[in-house]
DOMINU-225420 format. One record per residue (C-alpha): residue number from 1; residue in one letter; x, y, z. Coordinates in Angstrom, 2 decimals, padded with zeros to 5 digits, always signed. Layout:
! residues N
> num:residu:east:north:up
> NUM:a:X:Y:Z
...
! end
This chain:
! residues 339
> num:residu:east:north:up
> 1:x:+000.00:+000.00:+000.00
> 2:x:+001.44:+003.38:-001.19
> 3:x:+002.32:+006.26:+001.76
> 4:x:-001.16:+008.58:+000.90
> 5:x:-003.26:+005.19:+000.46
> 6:x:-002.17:+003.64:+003.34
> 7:x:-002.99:+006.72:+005.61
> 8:x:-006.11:+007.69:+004.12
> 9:x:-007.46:+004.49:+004.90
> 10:x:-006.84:+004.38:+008.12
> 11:x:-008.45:+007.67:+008.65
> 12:x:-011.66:+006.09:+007.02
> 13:x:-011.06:+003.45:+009.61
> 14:x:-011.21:+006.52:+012.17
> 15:x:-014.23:+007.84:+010.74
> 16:x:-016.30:+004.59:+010.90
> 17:x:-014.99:+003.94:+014.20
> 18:x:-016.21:+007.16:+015.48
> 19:x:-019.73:+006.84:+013.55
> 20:x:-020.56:+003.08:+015.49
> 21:x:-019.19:+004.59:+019.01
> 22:x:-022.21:+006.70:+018.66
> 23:x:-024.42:+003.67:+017.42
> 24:x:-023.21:+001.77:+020.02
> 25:x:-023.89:+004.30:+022.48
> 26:x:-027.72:+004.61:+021.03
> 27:x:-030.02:+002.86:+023.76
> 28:x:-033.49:+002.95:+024.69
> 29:x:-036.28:+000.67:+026.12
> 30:x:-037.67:-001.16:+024.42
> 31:x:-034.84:-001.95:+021.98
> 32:x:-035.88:-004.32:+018.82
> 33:x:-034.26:-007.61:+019.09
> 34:x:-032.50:-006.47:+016.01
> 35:x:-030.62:-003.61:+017.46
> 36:x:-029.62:-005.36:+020.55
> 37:x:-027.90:-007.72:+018.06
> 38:x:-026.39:-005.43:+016.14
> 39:x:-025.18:-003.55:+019.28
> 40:x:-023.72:-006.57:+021.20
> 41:x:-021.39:-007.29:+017.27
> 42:x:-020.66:-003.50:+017.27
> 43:x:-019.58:-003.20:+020.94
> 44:x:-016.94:-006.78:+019.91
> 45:x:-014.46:-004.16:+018.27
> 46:x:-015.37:-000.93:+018.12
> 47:x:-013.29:+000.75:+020.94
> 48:x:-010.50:-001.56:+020.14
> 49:x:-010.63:-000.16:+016.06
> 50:x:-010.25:+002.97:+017.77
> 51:x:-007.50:+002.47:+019.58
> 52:x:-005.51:+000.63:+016.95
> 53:x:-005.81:+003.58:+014.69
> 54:x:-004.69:+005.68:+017.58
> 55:x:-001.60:+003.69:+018.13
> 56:x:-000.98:+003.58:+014.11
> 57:x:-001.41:+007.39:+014.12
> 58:x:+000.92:+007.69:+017.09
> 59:x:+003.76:+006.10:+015.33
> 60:x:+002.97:+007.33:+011.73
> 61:x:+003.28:+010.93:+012.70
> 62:x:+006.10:+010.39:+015.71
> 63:x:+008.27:+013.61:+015.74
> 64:x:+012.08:+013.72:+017.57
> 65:x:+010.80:+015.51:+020.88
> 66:x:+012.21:+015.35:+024.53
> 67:x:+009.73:+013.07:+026.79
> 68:x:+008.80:+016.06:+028.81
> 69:x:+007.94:+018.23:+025.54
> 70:x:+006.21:+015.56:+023.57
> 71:x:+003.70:+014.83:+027.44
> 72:x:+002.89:+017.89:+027.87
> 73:x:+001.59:+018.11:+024.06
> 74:x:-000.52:+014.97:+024.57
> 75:x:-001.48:+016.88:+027.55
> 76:x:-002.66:+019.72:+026.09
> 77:x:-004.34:+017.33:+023.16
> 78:x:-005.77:+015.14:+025.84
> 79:x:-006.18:+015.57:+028.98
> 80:x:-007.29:+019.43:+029.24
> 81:x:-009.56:+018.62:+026.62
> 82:x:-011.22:+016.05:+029.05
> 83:x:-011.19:+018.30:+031.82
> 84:x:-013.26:+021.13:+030.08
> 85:x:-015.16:+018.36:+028.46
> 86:x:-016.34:+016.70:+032.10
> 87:x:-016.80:+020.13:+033.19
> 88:x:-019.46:+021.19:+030.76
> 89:x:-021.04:+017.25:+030.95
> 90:x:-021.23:+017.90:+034.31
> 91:x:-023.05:+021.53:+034.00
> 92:x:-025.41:+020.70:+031.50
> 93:x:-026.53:+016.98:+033.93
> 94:x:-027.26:+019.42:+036.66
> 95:x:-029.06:+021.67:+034.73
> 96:x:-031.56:+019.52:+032.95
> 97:x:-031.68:+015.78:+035.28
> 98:x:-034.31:+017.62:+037.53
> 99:x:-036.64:+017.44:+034.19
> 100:x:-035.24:+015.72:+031.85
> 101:x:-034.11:+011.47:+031.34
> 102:x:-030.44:+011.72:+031.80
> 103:x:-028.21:+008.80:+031.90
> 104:x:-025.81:+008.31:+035.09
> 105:x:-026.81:+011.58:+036.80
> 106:x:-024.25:+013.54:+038.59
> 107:x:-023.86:+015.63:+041.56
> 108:x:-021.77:+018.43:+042.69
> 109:x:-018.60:+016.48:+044.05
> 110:x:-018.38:+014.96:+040.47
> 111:x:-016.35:+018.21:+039.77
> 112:x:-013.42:+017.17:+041.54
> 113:x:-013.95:+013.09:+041.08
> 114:x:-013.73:+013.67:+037.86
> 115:x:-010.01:+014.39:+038.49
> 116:x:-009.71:+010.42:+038.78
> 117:x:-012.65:+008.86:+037.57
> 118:x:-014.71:+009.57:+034.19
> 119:x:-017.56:+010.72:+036.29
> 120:x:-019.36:+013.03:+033.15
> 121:x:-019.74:+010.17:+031.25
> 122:x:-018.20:+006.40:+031.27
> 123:x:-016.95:+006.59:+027.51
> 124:x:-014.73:+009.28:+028.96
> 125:x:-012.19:+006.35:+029.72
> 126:x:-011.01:+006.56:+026.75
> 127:x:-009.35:+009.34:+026.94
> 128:x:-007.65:+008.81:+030.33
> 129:x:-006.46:+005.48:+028.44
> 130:x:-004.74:+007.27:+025.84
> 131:x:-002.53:+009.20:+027.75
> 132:x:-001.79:+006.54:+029.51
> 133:x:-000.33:+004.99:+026.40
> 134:x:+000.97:+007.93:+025.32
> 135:x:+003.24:+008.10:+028.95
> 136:x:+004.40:+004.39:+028.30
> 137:x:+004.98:+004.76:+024.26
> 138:x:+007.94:+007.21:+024.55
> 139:x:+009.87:+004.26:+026.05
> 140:x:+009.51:+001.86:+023.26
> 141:x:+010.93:+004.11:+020.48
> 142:x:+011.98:+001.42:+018.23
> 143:x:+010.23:-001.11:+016.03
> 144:x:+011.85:-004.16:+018.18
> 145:x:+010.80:-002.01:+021.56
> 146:x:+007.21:-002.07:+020.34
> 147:x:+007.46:-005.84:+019.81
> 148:x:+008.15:-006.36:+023.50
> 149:x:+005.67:-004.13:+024.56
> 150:x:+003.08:-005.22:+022.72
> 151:x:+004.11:-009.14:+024.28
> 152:x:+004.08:-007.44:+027.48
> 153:x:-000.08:-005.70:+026.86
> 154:x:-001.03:-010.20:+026.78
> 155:x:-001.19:-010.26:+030.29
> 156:x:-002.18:-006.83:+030.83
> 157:x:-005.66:-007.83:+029.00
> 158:x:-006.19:-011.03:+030.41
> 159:x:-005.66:-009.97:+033.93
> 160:x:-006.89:-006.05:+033.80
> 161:x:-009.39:-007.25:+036.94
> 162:x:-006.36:-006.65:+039.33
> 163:x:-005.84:-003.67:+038.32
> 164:x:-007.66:-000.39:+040.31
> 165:x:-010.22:+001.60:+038.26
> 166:x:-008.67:+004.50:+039.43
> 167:x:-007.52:+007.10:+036.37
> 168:x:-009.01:+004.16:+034.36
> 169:x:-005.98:+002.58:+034.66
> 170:x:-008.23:-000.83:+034.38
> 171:x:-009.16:+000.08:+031.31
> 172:x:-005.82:+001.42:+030.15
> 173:x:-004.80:-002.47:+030.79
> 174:x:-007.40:-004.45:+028.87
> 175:x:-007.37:-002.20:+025.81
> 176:x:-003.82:-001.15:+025.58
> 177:x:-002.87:-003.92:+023.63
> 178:x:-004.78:-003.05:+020.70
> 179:x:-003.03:+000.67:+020.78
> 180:x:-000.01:-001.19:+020.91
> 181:x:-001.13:-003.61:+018.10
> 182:x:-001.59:-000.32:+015.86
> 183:x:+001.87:+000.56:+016.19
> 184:x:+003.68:-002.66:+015.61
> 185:x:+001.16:-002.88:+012.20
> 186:x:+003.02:+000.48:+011.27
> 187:x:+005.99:-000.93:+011.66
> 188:x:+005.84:-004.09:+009.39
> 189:x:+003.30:-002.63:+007.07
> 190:x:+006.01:-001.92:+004.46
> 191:x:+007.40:-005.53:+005.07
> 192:x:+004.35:-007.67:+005.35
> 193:x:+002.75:-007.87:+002.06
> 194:x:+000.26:-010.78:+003.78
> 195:x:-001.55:-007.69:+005.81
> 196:x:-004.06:-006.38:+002.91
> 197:x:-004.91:-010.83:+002.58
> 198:x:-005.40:-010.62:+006.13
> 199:x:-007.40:-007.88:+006.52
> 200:x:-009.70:-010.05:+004.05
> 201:x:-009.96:-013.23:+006.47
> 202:x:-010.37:-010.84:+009.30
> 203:x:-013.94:-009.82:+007.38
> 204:x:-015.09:-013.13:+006.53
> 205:x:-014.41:-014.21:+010.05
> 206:x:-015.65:-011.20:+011.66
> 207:x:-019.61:-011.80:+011.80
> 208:x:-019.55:-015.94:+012.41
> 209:x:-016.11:-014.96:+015.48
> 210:x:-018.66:-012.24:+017.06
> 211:x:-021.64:-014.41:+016.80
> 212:x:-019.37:-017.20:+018.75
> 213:x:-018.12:-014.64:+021.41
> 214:x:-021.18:-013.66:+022.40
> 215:x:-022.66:-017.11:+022.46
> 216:x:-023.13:-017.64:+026.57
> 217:x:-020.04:-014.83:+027.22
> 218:x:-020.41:-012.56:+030.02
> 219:x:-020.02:-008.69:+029.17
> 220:x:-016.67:-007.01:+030.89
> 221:x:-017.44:-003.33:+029.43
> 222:x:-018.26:-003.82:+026.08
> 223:x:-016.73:-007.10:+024.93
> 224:x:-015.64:-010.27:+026.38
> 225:x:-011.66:-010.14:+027.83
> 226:x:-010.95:-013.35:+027.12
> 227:x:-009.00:-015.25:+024.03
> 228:x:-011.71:-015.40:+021.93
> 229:x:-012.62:-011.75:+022.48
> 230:x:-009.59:-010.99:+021.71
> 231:x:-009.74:-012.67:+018.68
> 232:x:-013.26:-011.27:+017.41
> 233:x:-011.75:-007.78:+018.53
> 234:x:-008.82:-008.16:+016.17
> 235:x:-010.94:-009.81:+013.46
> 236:x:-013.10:-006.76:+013.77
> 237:x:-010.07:-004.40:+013.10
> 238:x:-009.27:-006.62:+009.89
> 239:x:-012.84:-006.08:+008.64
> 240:x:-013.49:-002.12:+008.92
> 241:x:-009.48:-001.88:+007.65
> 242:x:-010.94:-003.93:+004.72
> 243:x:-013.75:-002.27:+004.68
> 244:x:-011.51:+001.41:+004.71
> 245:x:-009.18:+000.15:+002.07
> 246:x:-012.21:-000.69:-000.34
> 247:x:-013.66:+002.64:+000.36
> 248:x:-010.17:+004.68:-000.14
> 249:x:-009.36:+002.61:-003.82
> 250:x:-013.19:+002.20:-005.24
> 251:x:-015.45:+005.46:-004.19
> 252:x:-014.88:+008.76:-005.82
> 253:x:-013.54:+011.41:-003.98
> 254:x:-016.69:+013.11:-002.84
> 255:x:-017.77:+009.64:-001.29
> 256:x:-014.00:+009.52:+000.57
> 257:x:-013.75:+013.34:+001.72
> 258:x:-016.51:+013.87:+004.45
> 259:x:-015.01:+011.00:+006.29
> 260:x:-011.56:+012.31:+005.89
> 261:x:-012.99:+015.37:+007.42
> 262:x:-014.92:+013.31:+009.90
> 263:x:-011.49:+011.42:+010.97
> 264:x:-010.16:+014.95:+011.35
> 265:x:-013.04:+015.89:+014.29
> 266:x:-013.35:+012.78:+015.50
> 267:x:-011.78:+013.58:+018.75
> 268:x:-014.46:+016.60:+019.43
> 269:x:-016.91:+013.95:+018.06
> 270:x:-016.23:+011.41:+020.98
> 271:x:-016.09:+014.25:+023.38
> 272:x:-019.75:+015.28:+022.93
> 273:x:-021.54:+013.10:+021.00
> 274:x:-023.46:+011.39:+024.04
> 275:x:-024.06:+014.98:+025.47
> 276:x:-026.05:+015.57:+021.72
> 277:x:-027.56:+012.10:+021.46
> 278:x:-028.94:+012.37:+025.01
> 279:x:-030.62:+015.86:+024.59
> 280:x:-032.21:+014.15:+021.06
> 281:x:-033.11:+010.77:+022.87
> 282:x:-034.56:+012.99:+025.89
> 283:x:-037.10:+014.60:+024.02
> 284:x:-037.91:+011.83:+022.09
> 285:x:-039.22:+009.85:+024.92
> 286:x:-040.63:+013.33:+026.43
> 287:x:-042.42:+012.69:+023.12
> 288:x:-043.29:+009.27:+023.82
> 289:x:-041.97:+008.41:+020.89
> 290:x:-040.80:+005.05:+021.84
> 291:x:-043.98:+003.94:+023.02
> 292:x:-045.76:+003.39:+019.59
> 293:x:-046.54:-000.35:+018.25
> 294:x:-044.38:+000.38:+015.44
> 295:x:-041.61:-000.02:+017.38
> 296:x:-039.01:-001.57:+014.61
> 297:x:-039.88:+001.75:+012.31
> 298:x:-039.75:+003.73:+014.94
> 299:x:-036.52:+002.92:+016.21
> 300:x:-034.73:+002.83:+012.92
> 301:x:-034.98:+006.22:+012.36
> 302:x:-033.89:+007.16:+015.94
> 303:x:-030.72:+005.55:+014.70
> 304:x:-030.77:+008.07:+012.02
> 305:x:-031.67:+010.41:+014.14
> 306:x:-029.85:+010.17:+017.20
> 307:x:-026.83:+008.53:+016.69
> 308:x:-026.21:+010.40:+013.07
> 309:x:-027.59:+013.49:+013.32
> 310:x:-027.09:+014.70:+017.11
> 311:x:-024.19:+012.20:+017.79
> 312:x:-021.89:+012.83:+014.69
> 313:x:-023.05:+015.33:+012.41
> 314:x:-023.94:+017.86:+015.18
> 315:x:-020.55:+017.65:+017.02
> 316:x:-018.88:+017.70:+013.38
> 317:x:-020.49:+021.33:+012.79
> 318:x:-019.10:+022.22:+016.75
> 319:x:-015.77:+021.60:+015.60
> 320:x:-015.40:+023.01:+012.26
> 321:x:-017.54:+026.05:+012.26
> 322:x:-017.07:+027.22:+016.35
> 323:x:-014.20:+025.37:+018.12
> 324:x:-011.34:+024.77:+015.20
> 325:x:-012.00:+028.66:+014.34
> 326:x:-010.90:+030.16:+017.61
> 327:x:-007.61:+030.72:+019.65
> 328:x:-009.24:+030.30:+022.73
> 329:x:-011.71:+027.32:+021.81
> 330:x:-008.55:+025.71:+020.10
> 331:x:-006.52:+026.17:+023.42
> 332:x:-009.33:+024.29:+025.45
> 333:x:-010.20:+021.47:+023.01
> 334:x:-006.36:+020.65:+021.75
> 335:x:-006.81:+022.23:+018.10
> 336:x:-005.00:+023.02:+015.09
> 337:x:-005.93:+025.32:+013.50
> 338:x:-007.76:+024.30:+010.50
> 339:x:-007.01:+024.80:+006.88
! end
């Protein structure tokens, strides 16, 4: 795969990783048999696809910088971002939980808990996970560094359960390896002309692995932390790489350039698409609109709705026509300015 082709495709990968986060994230009662389904297969890899384009990313655009300089740019890029992020969460839950359906409401002391726990909102882990990995990375500079660290992220996910939950370092455990799995890909991309026939197995594997991993499994946070979740996770990341590759070589460009603009806010995306989706799926039921005997109809075009419109669309007009335009919104939200 050529340079340009290679990274476009995994920012597709970003963009449809960002785009089932917020399907995934889509819940209400009752939910059609279909859509708990399709939930339970999405929820097998999506966060993992996430973080294996992260860790690709990391490496892809690695510039010499001294270990203090290049932490406190993640910082900036990360962690204030989550702070102002909880902060508003948390502001807007207090506001509106009095009269409106809110998921996991929040009190006052969540302002300072959320200093070591993702108190606005669970899917906030993420982020704490991140720079978790991007602490460690710094100290496995080198292709053969990676290796080692990516041997030393098996027992990390297998035994993330003795690990404290504090600063989500649990979850920094069980999903580090597939950050960690993004880099070493970088690394042997070049070398490994077997990855783009891989990538194929991984999607005609995907849907009978994640049909197997959920037979009788028990749910640890979104998908099962054992070998053959593992598996199904990686298989996953095969498919929607597939997927991305078939996208970046056989769509015109005005199919492939909204999610290359998509990958580009897909940070701010993750940051606030549950704050959107929840306003949207709060008046809906304020509405009653769940409560019809067309539930099926109903429902799919909530997912339309709620998950596209309010959970990736909305945020996507946040960041490029408000916070990417601004010195002071850039600051808070780890910008670039934008082109």
């Amino acid at each position: 795969m050529k340079t340009t082709a290679r990274y476009n495709t995994i920012d597709i990968a970003k963009a449809i990783a960002i785009v089932l986060v917020a399907i995934g994230h889509f819940d209400v009662e009752p939910m059609p048999e279909f859509y708990q389904g399709l939930d339970k297969v999405i929820y097998t890899f999506h966060m993992p696809l996430f973080l294996f384009v992260s860790g690709f990313l990391c490496v892809a655009t690695w510039k010499p910088l001294k270990y203090g300089e290049f932490l406190l740019k993640k910082f900036k890029r990360l962690m204030i971002p989550y702070f102002v992020t909880s902060v508003i969460i948390i502001s807007i839950k207090l506001l509106t939980q009095s009269f409106m359906p809110v998921d996991n409401p929040v009190s006052a002391v969540d302002y300072i808990a959320m200093l070591w726990l993702p108190e606005a909102g669970f899917f906030l882990w993420f982020v704490y996970a991140l720079w978790w990995m991007m602490v460690i990375i710094p100290f496995f500079n080198t292709p053969a560094r990676r290796l080692v660290l990516w041997v030393l992220s098996l027992p990390a996910y297998f035994y993330y359960g003795y690990v404290t939950d504090l600063f989500c370092l649990t979850q920094t455990a069980r999903m580090g390896i597939f950050f960690v799995s993004g880099a070493v890909i970088y690394d042997i991309f070049d070398r490994l002309p077997l990855v783009k026939t891989l990538c194929g197995v991984s999607a005609v594997l995907f849907i009978p692995l994640a049909v197997a991993s959920l037979q009788g499994a028990t749910e640890t946070g979104g998908f099962q932390a054992d070998t053959l979740g593992l598996i199904t996770a990686f298989a996953g990341i095969g498919f929607a790489i597939a997927v991305s590759y078939a996208i970046e070589t056989r769509c015109a460009t005005h199919v492939r350039r909204p999610l290359y603009r998509l990958a580009g806010a897909s940070y701010i995306v993750y940051l606030f698409h549950t704050t959107f989706m929840g306003f949207a799926k709060g008046v809906l039921s304020k509405l009653g609109y769940f409560a019809g005997s067309d539930l099926m109809m109903r429902y799919t075009l909530a997912e339309l709705l709620v998950p596209g419109v309010a959970g990736v669309v909305v945020p996507y007009l946040l960041y490029r026509y408000l916070l990417v335009r601004h010195p002071l919104t850039r600051s808070l939200f780890g910008l670039q300015k934008g082109k």
